[in-house]
Backbone as CSV, one residue per row, in Angstrom:
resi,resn,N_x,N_y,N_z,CA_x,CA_y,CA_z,C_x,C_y,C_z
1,UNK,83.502,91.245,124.420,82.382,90.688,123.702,81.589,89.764,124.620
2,UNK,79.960,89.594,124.241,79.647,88.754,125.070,79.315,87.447,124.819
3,UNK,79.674,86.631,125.206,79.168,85.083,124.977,77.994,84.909,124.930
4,UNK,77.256,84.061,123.270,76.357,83.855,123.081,76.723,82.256,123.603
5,UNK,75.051,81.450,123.735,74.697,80.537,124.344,73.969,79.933,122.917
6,UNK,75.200,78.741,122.510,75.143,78.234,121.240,74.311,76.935,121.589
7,UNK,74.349,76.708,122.944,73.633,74.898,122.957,72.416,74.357,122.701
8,UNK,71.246,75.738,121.906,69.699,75.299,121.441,70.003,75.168,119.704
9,UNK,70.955,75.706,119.668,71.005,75.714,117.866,71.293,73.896,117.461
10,UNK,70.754,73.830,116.363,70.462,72.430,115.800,72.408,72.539,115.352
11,UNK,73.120,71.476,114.751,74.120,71.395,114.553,74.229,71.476,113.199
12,UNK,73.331,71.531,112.295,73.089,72.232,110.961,73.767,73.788,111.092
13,UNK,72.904,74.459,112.025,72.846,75.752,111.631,74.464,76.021,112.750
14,UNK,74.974,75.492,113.391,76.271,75.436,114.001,77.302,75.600,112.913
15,UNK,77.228,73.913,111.810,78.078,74.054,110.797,78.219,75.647,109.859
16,UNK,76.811,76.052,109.459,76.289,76.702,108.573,77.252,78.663,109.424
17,UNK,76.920,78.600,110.430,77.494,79.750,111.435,78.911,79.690,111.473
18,UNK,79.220,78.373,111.540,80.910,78.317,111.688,81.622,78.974,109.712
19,UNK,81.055,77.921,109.304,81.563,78.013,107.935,81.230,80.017,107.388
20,UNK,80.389,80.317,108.139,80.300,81.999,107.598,81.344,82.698,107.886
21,UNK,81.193,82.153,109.703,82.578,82.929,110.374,83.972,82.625,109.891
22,UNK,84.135,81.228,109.401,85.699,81.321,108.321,85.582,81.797,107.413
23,UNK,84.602,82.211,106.484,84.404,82.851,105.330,84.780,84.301,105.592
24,UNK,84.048,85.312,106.730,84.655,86.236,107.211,85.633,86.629,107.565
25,UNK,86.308,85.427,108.110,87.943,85.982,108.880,88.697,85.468,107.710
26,UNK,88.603,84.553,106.691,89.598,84.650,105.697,89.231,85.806,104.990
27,UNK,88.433,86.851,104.484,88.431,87.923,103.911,89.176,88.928,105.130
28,UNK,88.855,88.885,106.308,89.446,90.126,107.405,91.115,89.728,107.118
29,UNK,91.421,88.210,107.066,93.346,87.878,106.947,93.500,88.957,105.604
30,UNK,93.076,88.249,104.224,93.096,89.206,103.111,93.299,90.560,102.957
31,UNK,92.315,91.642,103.700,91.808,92.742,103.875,93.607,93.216,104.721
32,UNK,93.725,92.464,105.612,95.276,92.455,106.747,96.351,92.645,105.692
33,UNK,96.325,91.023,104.970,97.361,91.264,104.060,97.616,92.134,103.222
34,UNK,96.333,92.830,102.109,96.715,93.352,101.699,96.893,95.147,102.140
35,UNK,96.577,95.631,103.101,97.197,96.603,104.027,98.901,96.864,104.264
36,UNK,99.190,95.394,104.508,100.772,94.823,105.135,101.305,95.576,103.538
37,UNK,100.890,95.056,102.732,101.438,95.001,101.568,101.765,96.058,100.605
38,UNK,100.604,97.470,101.220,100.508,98.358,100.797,101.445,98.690,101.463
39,UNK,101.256,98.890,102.704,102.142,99.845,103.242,103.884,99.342,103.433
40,UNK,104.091,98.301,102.563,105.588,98.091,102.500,105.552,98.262,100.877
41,UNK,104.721,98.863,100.336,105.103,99.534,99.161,105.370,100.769,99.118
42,UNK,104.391,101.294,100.194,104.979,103.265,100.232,106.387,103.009,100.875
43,UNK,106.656,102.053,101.828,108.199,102.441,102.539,109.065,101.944,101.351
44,UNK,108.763,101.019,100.497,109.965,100.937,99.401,110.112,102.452,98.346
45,UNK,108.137,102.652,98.297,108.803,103.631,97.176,109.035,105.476,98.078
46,UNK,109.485,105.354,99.493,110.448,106.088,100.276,111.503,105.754,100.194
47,UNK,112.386,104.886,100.286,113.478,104.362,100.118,114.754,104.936,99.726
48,UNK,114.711,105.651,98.846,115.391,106.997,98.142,115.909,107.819,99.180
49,UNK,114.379,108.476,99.338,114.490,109.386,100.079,115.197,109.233,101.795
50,UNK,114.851,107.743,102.181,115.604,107.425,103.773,117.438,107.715,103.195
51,UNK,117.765,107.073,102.165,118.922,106.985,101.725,119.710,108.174,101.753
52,UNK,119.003,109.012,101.189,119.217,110.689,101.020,119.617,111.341,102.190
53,UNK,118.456,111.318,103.103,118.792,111.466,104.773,120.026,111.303,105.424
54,UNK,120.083,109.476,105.254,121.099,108.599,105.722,122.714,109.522,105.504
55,UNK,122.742,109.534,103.734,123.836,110.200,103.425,124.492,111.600,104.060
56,UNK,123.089,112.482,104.137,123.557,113.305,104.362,123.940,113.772,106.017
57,UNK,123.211,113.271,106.442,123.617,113.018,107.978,124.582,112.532,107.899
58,UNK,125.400,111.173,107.522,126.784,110.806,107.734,127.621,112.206,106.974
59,UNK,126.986,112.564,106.233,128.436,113.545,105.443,128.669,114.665,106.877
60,UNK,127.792,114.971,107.488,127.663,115.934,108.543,127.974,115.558,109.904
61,UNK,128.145,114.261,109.798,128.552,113.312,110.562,130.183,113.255,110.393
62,UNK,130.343,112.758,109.021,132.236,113.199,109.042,132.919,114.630,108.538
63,UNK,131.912,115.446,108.541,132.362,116.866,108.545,133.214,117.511,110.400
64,UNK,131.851,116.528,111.408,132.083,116.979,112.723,133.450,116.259,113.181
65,UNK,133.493,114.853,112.676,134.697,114.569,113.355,136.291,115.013,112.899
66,UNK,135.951,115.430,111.081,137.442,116.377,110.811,137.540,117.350,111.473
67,UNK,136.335,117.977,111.853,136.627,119.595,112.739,137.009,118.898,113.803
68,UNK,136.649,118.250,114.760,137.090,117.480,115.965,138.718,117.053,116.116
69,UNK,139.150,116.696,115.108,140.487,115.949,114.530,141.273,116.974,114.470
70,UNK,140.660,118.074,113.900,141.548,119.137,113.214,141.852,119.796,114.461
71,UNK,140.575,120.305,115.476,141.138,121.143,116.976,141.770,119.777,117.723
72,UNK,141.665,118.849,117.918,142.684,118.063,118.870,144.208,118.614,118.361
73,UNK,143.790,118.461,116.819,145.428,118.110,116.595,146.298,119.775,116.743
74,UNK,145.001,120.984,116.549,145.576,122.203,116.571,146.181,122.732,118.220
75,UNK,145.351,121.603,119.432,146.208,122.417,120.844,147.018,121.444,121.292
């Protein structure tokens, strides 16, 4: 961005510029937050479904190590 050259503006219109630009960036925080907020609502209402995954990968997970268990113990 480029630097504007604020030092002819009266200190009226300084205050008046500043106070817009916090007016703006507390709506851009807002606009942030509520993004954050959305999108840790789709991952909750996934949640299930990670679980589902989770499970079934471990079941396939201790399927491999009885077969594993079972040939150690068969030679």
């Amino acid at each position: 961005m480029e630097q504007e050259d604020f030092s002819s503006l009266p200190k009226k219109k300084l205050k008046k510029l500043i106070s817009e630009t916090q007016d703006v960036l507390n709506q851009l925080k807002r606009e942030l937050k509520l993004r954050k907020e959305g999108k840790q609502h789709d991952e909750i209402d996934h949640l299930e479904e990670y679980f589902e995954d989770a499970s079934h990968n471990l079941s396939n997970l201790k399927k491999f190590i009885q077969n594993v268990i079972s040939e150690v113990k068969s030679k």
